[in-house]
C-alpha positions in Angstrom: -2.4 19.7 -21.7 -2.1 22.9 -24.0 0.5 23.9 -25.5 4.3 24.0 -24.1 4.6 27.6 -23.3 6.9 27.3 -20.1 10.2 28.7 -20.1 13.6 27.8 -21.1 16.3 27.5 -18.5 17.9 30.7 -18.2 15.1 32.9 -19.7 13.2 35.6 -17.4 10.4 34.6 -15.9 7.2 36.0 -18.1 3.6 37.2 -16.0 2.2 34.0 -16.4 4.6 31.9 -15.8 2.4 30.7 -12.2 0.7 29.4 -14.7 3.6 27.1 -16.2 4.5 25.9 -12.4 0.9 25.7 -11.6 0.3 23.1 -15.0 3.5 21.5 -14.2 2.3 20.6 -10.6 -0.6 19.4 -12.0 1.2 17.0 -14.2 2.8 15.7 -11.0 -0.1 15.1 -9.6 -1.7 13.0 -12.5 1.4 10.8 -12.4 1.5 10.6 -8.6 -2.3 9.5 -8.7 -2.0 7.0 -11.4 0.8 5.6 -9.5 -1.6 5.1 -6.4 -4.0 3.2 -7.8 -2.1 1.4 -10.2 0.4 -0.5 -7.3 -2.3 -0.7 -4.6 -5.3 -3.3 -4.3 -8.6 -2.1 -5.2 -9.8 -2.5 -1.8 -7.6 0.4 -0.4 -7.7 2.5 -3.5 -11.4 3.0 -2.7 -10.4 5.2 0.3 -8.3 7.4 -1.7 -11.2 8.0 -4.3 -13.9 8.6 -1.4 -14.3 11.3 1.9 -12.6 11.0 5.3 -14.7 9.0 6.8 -16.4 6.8 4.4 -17.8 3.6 5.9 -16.1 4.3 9.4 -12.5 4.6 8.0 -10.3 7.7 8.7 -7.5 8.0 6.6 -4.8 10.6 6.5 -4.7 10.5 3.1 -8.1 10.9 2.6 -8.6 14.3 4.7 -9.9 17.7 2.7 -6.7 19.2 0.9 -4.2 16.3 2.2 -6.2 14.5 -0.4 -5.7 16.6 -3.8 -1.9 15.3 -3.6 -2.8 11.2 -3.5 -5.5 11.2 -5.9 -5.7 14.9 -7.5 -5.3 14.1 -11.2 -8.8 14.5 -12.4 -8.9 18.2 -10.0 -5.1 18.4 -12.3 -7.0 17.1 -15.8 -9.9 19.8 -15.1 -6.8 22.7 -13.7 -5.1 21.9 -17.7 -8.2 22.7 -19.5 -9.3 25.9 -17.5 -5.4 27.0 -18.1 -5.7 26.1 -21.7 -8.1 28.0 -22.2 -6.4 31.1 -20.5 -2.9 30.2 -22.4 -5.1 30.1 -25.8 -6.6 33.1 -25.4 -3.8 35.0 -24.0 -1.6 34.2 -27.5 -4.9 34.6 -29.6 -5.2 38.0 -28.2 -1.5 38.5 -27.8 3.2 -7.4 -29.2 2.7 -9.1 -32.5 4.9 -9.3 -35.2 6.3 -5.6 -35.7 4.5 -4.8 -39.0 1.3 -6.1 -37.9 1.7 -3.9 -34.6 2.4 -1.1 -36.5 -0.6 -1.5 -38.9 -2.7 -1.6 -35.8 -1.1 1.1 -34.2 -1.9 2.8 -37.6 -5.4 2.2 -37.7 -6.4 3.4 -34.2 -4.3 6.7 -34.4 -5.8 6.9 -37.1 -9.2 7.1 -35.5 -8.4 8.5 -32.3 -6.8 11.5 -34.3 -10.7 12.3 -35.7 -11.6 14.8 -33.1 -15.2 14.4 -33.7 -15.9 10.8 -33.5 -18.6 9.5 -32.0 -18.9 6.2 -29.6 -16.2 3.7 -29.2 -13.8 4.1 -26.8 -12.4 7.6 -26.3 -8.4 6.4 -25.7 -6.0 4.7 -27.4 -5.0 1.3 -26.1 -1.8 2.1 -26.6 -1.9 5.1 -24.0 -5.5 5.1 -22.2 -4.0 8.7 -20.6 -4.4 10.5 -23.5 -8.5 10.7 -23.4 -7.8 14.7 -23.1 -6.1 15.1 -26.1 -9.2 15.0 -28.1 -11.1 17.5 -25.5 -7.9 19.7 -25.2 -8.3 20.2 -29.0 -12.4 20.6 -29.1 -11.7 23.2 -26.9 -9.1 25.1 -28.4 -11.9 25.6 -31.5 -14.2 27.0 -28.6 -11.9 29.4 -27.7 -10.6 30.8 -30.8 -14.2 30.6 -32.5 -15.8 32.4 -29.4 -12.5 35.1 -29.2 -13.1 35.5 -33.3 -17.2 35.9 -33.1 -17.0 38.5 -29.9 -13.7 40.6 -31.3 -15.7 43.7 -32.4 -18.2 43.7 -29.5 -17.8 46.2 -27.1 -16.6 45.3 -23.3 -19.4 44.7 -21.4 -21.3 42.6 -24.4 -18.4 40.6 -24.5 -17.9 39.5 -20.8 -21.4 38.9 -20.6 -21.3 37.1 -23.8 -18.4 35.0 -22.4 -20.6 34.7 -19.2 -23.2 32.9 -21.2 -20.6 30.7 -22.3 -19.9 28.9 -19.4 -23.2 29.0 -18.5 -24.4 27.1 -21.4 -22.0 24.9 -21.6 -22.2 24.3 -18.0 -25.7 24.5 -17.1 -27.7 24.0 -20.2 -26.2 21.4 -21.7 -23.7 18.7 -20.7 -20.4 20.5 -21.9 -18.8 20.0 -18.8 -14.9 20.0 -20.5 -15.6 23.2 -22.8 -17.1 25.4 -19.6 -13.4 25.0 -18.6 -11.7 26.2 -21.7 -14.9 29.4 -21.5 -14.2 30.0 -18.3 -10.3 30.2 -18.9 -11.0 32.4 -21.8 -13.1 34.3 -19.4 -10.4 34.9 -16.7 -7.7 35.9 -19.2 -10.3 38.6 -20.6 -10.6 40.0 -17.0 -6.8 39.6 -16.2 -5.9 41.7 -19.1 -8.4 44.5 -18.3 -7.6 44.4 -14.6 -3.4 44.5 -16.0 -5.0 47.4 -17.9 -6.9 49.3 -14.9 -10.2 48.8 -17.0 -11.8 46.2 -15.1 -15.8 46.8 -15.6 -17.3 49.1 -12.4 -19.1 46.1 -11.0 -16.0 45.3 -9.6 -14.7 48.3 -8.0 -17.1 47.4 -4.4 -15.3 44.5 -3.9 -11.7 45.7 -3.9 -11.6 46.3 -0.2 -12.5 42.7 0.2 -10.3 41.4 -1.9 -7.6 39.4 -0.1 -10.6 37.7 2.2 -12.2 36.8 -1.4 -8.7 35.4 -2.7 -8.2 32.9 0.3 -11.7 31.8 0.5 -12.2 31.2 -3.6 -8.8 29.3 -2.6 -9.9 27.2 0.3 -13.3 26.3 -1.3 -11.1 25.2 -4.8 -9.4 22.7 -2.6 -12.5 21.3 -1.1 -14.0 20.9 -3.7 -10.8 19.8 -5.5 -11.3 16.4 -3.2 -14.6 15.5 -4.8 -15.0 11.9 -4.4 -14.7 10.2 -7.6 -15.4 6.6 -7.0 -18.5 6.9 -9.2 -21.0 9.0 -11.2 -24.2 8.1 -9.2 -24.7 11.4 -7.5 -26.4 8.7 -4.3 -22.9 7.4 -3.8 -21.3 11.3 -3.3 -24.3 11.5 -0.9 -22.7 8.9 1.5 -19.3 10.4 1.8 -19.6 12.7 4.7 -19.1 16.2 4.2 -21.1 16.0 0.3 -24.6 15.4 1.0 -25.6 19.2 0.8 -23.2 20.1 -1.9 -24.6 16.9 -4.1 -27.5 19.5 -4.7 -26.0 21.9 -6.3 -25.3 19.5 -9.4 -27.0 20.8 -12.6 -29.6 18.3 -13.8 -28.3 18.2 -16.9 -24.3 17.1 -15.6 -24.1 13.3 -16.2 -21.3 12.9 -14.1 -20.7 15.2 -10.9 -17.7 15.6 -10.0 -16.5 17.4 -13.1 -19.3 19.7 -12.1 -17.6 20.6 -9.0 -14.0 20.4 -10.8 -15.0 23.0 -13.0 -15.5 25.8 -10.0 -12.6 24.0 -7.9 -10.5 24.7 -11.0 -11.5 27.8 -12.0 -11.3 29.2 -8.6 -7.5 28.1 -8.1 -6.4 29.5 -11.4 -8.1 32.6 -9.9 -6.7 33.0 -6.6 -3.0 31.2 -7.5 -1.5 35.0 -8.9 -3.0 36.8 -5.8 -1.7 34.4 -3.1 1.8 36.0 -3.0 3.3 32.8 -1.7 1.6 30.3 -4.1 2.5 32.2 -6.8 6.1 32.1 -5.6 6.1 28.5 -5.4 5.0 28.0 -9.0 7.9 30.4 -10.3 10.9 28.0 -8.3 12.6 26.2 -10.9 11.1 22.9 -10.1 7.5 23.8 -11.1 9.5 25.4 -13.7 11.3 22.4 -14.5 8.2 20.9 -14.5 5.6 23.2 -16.5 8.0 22.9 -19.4 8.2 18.9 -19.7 4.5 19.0 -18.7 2.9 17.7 -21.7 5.6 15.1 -22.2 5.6 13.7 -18.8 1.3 13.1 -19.2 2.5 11.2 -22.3 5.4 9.5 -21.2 4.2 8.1 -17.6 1.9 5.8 -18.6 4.0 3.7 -20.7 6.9 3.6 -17.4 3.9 2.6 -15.1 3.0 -0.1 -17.3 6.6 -1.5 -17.8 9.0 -0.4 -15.1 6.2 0.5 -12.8 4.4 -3.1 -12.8 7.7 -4.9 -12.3 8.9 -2.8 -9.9 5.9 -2.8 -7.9 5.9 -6.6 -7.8 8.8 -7.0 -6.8 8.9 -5.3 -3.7 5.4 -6.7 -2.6 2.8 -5.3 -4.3 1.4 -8.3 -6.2 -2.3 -8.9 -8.1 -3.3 -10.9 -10.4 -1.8 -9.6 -13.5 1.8 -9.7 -11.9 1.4 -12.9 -10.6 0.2 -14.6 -14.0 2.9 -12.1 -16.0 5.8 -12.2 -13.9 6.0 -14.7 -11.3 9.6 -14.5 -11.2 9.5 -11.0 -9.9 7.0 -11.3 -7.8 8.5 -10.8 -3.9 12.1 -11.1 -4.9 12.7 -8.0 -2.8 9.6 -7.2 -0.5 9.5 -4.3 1.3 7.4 -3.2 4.7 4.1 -2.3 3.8 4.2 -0.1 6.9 2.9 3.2 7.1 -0.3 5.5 6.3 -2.1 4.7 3.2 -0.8 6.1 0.4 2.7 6.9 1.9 4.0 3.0 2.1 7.4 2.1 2.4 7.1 -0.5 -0.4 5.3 2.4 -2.3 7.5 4.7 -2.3 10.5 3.6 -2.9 10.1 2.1 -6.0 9.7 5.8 -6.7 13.6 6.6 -6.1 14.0 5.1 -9.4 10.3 5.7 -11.0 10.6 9.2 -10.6 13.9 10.4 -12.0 13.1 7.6 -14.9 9.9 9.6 -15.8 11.5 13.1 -15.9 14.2 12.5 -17.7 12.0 10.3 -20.5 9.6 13.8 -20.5 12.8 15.7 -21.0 13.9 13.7 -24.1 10.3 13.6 -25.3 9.7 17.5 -24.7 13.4 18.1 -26.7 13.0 15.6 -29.0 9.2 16.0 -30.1 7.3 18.7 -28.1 10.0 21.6 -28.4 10.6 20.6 -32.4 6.4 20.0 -33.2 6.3 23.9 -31.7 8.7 25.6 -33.7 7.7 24.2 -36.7 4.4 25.2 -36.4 5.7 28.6 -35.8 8.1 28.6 -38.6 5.0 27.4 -40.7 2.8 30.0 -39.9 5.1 32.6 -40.6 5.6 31.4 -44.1 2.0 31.2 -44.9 1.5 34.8 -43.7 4.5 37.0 -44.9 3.4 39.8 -42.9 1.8 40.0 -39.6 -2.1 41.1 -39.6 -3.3 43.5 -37.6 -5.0 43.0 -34.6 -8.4 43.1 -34.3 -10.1 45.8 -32.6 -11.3 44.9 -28.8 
């Protein structure tokens, strides 16, 4: 998720604060999808997580764009790291018994917190949502290693440099995650110098084509946003209609495709989002404000609601498996609701939300003033007290 670098209420609004709204939106999006397939059957969640159209069944919900706000969290997940890598750059350049619980707890942070680990499962049990964290920070050494090792080369070298970066990481070897953090390194590089009027020449041909450029880096972003994601069988993307010709393009080398196709979906929105006028004004409201600030919290935080509140909630309006029958029969039904409506948009799924959703805020606020805000600052105050005065920046 990056770090916490969205406003505070009352504060003017800084150049990239699309960015906050835009990471903030994303955050939504990863608690909305969660929520989706965590109430619903498996039999209907497949819909949501394949084409419009798959085997003969047309949902609204499943339609190219309509479908990045039911089940958009991993186009969101791949959206954080690209603007991480931006946000990184941009500051580098400017149930048992309690004890036994807590041992437990102890042992597997323990682990988990070991960036570098190899095998074993890649999340905590405690909070299977934070599988990023690791990357997030992996990536974070990518970008101030590659800013560090390119700081005295001059322009050009260092945008091709960066270039090969992505590439590599990308194409040559299965790096999928860190071509996201390059590639966000990349575009801060080229927003500066464009800020700067000192974008490289190769550029200067397409500025009379650049608002057609804009929208269609935008509208290909959110196709390719809705990349089914049922499996990692490339043969499986072939049957959803609409993917059979684009299932070539995957790299040989990507084990799984859809974050192949995440990476240019989310590189191209965090492109075209400060150049779409009225995009860009939707990220600044207050909301995706509100939002972009308690993002990290609220990734943390919704897991553990859907998992308590969410699961009894859900059962007792109807929504009832397996685990909620066995768990807590006496919930189950005690107040069902219609199940009418288009998938995704159920009455009995979201209303459970008029309580879910202002529960999960307000848990991200405390979190984010209570932990995020504090962990911040005190890394700040730290730094300045291990470096009495401020080095000079390094040459460009």
């Amino acid at each position: 998720m990056g770090l916490s670098i969205a406003k505070e209420p009352g504060q003017k609004l800084r150049p990239t604060a699309y960015l906050d709204g835009l990471r903030g939106f994303a955050a939504f999006l990863v608690y909305w999808h969660h929520h989706q397939l965590w109430a619903r059957p498996l039999e209907q969640s497949k819909f949501l997580e394949t084409a419009y159209g798959f085997e003969g069944q047309y949902y609204f919900a499943a339609l190219p764009g309509i479908r990045t706000f039911f089940y958009g969290g991993h186009f969101a997940v791949a959206t954080f790291f690209v603007i991480s890598g931006f946000v990184l750059s941009v500051m580098a350049m400017d149930l048992a018994t309690y004890g036994e619980e807590l041992a437990a707890w102890f042992v597997e942070m323990k682990n988990f917190s070991f960036i570098f680990k190899e095998g074993g499962v890649p999340w905590p049990s405690y909070n299977f949502h934070l599988w990023s964290i690791p990357i997030e920070f992996r990536g974070s050494i990518v970008v101030y290693t590659s800013i560090l090792a390119l700081s005295t080369c001059t322009q050009t070298a260092r945008l091709c440099l960066q270039v090969g970066l992505v590439f590599y990481f990308l194409y040559i070897v299965d790096g999928w995650y860190l071509s996201m953090f390059a590639s966000g390194t990349l575009l801060c590089d080229l927003d500066l110098l464009a800020r700067a009027s000192e974008l490289p020449s190769i550029f200067r041909p397409l500025r009379s084509y650049k608002k057609a450029i804009i929208y269609a880096m935008f509208l290909v972003s959110i196709y390719l946003g809705g990349i089914s994601a049922r499996s990692d069988n490339i043969e499986d993307l072939r049957q959803n209609p609409g993917w059979y010709y684009f299932s070539f393009l995957k790299p040989h080398v990507v084990s799984n495709y859809k974050w192949f196709f995440l990476f240019w979906a989310a590189t191209f929105l965090v492109v075209s989002v400060r150049h779409i006028p009225w995009l860009c004004r939707f990220f600044e409201t207050r909301f995706c404000q509100f939002l972009g600030r308690v993002s990290y919290s609220l990734y943390l935080v919704h897991g553990f609601i859907i998992c308590t509140l969410g699961d009894r909630l859900y059962a007792a309006v109807g929504w009832v498996n397996d685990y909620r029958a066995t768990n807590m029969p006496d919930l189950v039904n005690i107040f069902p609701l219609p199940m009418a409506g288009p998938l995704g948009l159920e009455v009995a799924f979201l209303v459970p939300h008029i309580v879910l959703l202002p529960v999960t805020l307000y848990c991200a606020e405390l979190v984010t003033r209570a932990f995020d805000q504090p962990s911040v600052r005190f890394a700040q105050w730290l730094f300045r007290r291990a470096t009495p005065s401020r080095p000079e920046r390094l040459p460009a």
